[in-house]
N, C-alpha and C positions, 0 to 999 in steps of 0.2 A: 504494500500500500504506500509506504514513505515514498518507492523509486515511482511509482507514478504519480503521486503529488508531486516528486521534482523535477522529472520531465515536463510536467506543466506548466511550472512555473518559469524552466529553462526556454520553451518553446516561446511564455507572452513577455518574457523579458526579451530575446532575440528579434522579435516583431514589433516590438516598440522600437527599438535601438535601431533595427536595418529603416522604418518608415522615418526617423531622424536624421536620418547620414543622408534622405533621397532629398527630404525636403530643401530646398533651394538649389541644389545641382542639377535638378532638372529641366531642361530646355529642349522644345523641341525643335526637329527640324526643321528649316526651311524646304518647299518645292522649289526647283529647279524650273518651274513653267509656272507661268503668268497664271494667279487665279481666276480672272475675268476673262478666261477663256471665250470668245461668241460659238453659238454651237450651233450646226447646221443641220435644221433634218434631212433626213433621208428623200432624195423624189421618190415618187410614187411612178409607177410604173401599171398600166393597166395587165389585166389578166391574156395571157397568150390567148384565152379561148374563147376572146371579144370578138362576136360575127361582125361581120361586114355587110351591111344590109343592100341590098339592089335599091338602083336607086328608082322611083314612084312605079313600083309594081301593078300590072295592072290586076284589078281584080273583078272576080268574075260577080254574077247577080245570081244568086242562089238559094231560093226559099228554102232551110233547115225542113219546116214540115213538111216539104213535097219531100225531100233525102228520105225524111227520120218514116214515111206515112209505111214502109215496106215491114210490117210483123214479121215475117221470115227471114230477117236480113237484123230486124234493129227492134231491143228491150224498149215493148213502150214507158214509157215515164211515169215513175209514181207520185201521185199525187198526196206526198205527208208533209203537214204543215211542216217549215220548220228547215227542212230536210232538200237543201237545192241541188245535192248532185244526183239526186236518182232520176238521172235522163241523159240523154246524148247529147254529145257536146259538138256543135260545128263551128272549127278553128277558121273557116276562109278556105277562098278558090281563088287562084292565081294562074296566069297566063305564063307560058312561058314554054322557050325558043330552044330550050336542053332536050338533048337527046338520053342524057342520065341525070338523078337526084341522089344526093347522098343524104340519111334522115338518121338524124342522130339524136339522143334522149336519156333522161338519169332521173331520178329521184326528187323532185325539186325540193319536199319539206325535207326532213330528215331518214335514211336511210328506213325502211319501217316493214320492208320483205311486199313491196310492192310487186306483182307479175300481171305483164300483159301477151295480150298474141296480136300480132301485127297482120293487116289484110292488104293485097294491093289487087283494089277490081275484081273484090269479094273471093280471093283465091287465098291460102292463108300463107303466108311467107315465112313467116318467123312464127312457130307453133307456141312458145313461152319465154318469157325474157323476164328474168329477174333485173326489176329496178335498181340501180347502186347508184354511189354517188358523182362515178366520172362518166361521162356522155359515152355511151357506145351505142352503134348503129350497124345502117347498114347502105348501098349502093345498087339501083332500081335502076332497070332501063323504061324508059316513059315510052308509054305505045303512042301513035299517033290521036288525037283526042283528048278524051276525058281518063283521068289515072286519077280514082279515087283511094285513098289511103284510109286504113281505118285501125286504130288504136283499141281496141277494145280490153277491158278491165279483169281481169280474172281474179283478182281478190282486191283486198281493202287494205292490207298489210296490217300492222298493227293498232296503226290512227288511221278512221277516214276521213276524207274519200281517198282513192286511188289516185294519188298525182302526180304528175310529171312535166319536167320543162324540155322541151324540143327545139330543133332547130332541122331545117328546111333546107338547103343546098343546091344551086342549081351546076352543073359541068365548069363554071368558071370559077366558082367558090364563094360565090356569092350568094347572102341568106335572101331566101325567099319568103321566108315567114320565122320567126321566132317569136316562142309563146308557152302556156302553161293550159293542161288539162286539168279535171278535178271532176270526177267521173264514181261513179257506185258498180259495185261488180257486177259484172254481164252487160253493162254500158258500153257505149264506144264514143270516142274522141274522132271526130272527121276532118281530112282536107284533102281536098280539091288542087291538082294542077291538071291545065288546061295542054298539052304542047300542040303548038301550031304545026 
């Protein structure tokens, strides 16, 4: 018991004595560079994967309900208060001189196990495509006329509705349409290009 009473005592005698020998010898040091540094933000740099839109596209005159009136083809629309995406969505019909379209697409809210099936001219192209969150697509040869594309919904993912943002492509890389769906399952997102 004595030796650790004096170890104790040894220990707050040596911590008083070292914090008296610091006191006034301490100085700190000077920086070598200007503290009034000016500081420059960063520029800002837009996202590589900023479309390029065509410039005044022409667009087609297309009543949705004449599209949407085919039961064999397209989920009519339910009628729950409240409740806006239970019906078919139509994005636009656009005219245009490509002889290919490349249609790219992702997840637009948050990642959420989104899947669609992809139609070109009611044939199915792409049978399921799980939504994520970097645009993948795909590259369509446009028949002469009307090349209806349809998006339709195969679930809700975890939050609905079923959404997605797209973008439109015509042969020179130029966006023909860029946009967002928000669609109920078994729903389809629609558009229309026209090639001349």
């Amino acid at each position: 018991m004595k030796k650790i009473l004096f170890l104790i005592i040894m220990a707050a005698s040596l911590h008083v004595h070292s914090q008296e020998e610091v006191k006034g010898k301490y100085q700190p040091i000077q920086s070598k560079t200007p503290e009034s540094k000016e500081v420059i933000p960063p520029t800002e740099t837009p996202p590589p994967d900023e479309p390029t839109l065509a410039k005044d596209p022409i667009v087609l005159k297309i009543d949705p309900k004449e599209l949407f009136k085919d039961n064999t083809l397209y989920k009519q629309e339910a009628n729950v208060e409240g409740i806006f995406y239970r019906r078919n969505e139509y994005l636009g019909g656009f005219v245009t001189k490509s002889s290919t379209s490349t249609i790219r697409y992702r997840d637009a809210a948050f990642v959420d196990g989104d899947k669609i099936r992809v139609y070109h001219n009611d044939k199915v192209i792409e049978p399921e495509v799980n939504l994520v969150g970097e645009f993948k697509g795909f590259k369509i040869n446009l028949v002469k006329g009307m090349n209806k594309i349809d998006f339709e919904a195969l679930n809700e993912g975890s939050a609905s509705p079923n959404t997605a943002e797209f973008q439109v492509y015509d042969d020179n890389g130029k966006v023909i349409e860029a946009s967002q769906w928000n669609v109920g399952t078994g729903y389809k997102a629609v558009i229309i290009l026209y090639k001349e």
